[in-house]
C-alpha positions as CSV (number, residue, x, y, z in Angstrom):
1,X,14.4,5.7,-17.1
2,X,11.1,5.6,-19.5
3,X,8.4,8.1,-19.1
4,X,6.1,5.5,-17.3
5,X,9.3,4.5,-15.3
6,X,9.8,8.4,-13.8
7,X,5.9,8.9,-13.5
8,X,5.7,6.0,-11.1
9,X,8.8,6.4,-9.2
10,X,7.5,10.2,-8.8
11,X,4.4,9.0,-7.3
12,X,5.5,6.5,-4.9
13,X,7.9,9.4,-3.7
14,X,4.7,11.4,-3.1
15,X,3.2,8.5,-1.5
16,X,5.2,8.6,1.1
17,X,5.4,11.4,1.9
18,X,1.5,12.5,1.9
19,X,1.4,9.2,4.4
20,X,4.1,10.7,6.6
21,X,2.4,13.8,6.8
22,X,-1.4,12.7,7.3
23,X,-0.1,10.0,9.6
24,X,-2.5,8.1,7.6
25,X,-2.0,4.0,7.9
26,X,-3.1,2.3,4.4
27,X,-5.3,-1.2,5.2
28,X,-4.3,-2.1,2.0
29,X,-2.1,-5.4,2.6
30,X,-0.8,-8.6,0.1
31,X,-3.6,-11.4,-0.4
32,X,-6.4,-8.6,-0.1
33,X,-7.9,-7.5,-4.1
34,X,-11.2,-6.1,-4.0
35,X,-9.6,-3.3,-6.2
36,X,-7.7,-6.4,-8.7
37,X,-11.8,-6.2,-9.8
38,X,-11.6,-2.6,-11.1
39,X,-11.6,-1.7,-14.4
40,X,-7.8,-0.3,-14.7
41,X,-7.2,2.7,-17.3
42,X,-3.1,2.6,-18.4
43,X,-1.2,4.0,-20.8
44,X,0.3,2.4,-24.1
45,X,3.8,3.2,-21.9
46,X,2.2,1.9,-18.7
47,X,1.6,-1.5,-20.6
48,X,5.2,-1.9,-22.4
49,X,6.5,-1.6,-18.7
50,X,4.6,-4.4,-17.9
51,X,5.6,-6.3,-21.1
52,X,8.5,-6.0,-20.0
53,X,8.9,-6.9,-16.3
54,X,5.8,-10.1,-16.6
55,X,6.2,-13.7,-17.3
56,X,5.3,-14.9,-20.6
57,X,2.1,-17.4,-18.8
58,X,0.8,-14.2,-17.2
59,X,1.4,-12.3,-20.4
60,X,-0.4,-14.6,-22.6
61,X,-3.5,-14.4,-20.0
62,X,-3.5,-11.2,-20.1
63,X,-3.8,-10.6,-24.2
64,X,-6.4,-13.7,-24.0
65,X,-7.9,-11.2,-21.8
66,X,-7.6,-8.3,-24.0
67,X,-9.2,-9.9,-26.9
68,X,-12.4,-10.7,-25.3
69,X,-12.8,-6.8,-23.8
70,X,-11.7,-5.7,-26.9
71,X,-14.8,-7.1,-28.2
72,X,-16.7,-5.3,-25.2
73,X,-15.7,-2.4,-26.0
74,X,-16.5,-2.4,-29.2
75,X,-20.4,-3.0,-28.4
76,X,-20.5,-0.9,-25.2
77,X,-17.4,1.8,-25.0
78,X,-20.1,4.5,-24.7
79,X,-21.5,3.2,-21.4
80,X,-20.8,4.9,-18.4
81,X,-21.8,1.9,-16.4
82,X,-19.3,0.2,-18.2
83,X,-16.7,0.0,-15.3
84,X,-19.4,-0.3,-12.5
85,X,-20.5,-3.2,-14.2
86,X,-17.0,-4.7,-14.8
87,X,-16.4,-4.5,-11.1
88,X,-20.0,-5.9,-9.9
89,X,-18.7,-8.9,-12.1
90,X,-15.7,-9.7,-10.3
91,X,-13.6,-10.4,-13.3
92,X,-10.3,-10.4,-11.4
93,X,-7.1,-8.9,-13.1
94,X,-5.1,-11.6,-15.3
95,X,-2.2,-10.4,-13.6
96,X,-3.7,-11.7,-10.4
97,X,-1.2,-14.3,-9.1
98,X,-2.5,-16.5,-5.9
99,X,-3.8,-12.9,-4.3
100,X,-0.9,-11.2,-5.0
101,X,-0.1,-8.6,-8.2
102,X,2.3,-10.4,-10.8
103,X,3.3,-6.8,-12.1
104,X,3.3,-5.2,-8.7
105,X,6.9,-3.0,-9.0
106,X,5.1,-2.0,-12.9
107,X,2.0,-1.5,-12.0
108,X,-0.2,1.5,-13.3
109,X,-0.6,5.1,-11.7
110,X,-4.5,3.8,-11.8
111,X,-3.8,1.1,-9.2
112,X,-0.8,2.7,-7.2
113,X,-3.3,5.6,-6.6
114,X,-6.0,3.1,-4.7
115,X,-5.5,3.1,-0.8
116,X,-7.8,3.2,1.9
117,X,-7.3,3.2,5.5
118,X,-10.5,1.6,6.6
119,X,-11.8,-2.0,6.7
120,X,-10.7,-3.4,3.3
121,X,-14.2,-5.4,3.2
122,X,-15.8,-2.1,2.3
123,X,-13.6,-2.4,-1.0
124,X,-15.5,-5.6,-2.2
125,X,-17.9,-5.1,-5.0
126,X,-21.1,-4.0,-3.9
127,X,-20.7,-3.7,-0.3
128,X,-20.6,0.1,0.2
129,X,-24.1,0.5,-1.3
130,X,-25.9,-1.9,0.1
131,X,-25.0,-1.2,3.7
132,X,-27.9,-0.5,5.9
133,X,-29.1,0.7,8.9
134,X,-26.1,0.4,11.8
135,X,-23.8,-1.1,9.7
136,X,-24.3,1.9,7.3
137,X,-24.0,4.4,9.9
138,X,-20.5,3.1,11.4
139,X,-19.1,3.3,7.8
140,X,-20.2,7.1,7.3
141,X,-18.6,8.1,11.1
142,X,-15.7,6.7,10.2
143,X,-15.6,8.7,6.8
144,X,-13.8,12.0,7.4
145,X,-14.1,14.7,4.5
146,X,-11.0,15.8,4.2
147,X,-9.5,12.1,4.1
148,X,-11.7,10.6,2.0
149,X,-13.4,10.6,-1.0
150,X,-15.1,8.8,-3.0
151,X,-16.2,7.0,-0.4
152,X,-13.9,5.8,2.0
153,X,-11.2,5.8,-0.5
154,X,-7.9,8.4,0.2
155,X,-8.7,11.4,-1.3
156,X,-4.8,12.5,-2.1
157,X,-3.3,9.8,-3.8
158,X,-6.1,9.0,-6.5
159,X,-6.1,13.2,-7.3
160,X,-2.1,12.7,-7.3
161,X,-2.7,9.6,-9.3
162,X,-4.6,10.8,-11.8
163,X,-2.9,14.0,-12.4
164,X,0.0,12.1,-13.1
165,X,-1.5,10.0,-15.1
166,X,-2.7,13.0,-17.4
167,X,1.2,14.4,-17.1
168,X,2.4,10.9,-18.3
169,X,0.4,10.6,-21.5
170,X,2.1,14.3,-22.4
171,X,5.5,13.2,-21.6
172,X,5.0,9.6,-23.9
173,X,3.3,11.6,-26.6
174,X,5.9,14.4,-26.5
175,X,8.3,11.6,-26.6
176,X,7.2,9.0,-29.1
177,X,5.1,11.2,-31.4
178,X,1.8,9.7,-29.8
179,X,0.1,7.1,-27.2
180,X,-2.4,6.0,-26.0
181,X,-4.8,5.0,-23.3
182,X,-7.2,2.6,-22.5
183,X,-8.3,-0.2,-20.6
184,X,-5.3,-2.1,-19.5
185,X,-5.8,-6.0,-20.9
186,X,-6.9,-4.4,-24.6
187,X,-3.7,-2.3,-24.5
188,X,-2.0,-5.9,-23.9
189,X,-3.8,-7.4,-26.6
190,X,-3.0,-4.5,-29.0
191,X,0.5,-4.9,-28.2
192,X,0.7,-8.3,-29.3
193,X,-1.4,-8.0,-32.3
194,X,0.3,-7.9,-35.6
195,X,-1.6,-5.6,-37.1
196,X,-1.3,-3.0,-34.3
197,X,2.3,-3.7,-34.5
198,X,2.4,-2.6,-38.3
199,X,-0.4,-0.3,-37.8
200,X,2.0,1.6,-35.2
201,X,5.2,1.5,-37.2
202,X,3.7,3.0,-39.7
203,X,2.6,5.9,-37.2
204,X,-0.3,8.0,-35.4
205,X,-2.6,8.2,-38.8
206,X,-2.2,4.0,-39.3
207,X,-2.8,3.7,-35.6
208,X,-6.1,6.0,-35.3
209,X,-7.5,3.9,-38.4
210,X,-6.5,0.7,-37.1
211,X,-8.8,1.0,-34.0
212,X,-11.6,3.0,-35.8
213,X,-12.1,0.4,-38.1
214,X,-12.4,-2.1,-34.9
215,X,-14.4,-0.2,-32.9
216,X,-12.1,0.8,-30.5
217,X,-11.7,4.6,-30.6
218,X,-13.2,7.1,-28.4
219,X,-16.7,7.0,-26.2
220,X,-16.6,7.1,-22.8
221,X,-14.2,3.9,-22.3
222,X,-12.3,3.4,-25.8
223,X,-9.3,3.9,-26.8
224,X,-8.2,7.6,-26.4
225,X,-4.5,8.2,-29.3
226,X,-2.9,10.9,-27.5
227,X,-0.4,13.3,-29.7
């Protein structure tokens, strides 16, 4: 099994686990994806996974996809807003399939680690902060600190998934020579672009130009080459 491959069988071990013991009960159930919205960080690993496991029409989407974020990025990687606004859009995943996730058994740590075990509508985009008055006041009793966080989110399993997120990058870089992370779709579209592919056989120095020279590299959202 591939780096990516042991990184996500770890977590969903862990998963069940941390739901055994909290006697938590995720809300989370197929044809509901609010989170499909979200701006999904992956690794270069993470993505060959999916390469590998999609069909070629949801493939293709998904490096059409690529290409125009690509272009985002290049204007607006140093934006911090950058994701909150991605997600206020409701550009849904290209891996969305009739409400269901076309990659779901390859998908990234970033969305295994999204759960909640309220009311899934608080998930849609924008509907936590503009609840008001009663409405607003239900949702924050419900909350419990130790549960949740950020917002009515489970705490655990996005610090679990994002620690192994972080593990996973070392394991691919220590394997490979390099990797790298980034938004999910561009690391689609880089994998299907020529000169990425030459860029990369040629090694972690071709690579690094590569996306400088594009734009790509760095800031708060780019594309992070991880050695």
């Amino acid at each position: 099994m591939d780096p990516a491959g042991r990184a996500h069988a770890g977590f969903d071990r862990f998963l069940v686990r941390y739901l055994e013991k909290s006697g938590a009960t995720p809300s989370c159930r197929a044809g509901c994806f609010f989170c499909c919205y979200a701006w999904v960080e992956a690794s270069l690993g993470e993505v060959e996974a999916i390469r590998r496991e999609v069909s070629e029409a949801l493939w293709a989407r998904a490096v059409a996809t690529g290409r125009r974020r690509a272009a985002r990025l290049a204007q607006e990687k140093a934006d911090p807003e950058l994701p909150r606004r991605h997600f206020l859009s409701r550009e849904a995943c290209p891996f969305l399939e009739d409400g269901r996730c076309g990659v779901y058994a390859a998908r990234p740590l970033a969305c295994r680690g999204v759960l909640t075990d309220l009311d899934p509508h608080y998930c849609a985009p924008g509907v936590v902060p503009g609840l008001q008055g009663a409405e607003r006041a239900r949702y924050l009793a419900a909350l419990d600190p130790r549960r949740h966080g950020p917002e009515h989110y489970l705490k655990k399993p996005l610090k679990h998934a994002r620690e192994a997120f972080f593990a996973l990058l070392e394991a691919e870089a220590s394997a490979l020579g390099f990797t790298l992370a980034g938004e999910l779709t561009v690391l689609a579209w880089l994998l299907s672009h020529p000169g990425f592919r030459r860029a990369q056989r040629r090694g972690k120095r071709a690579v690094k130009g590569w996306l400088k020279r594009r734009g790509l590299l760095g800031g708060a959202w780019g594309v992070y080459l991880v050695d």
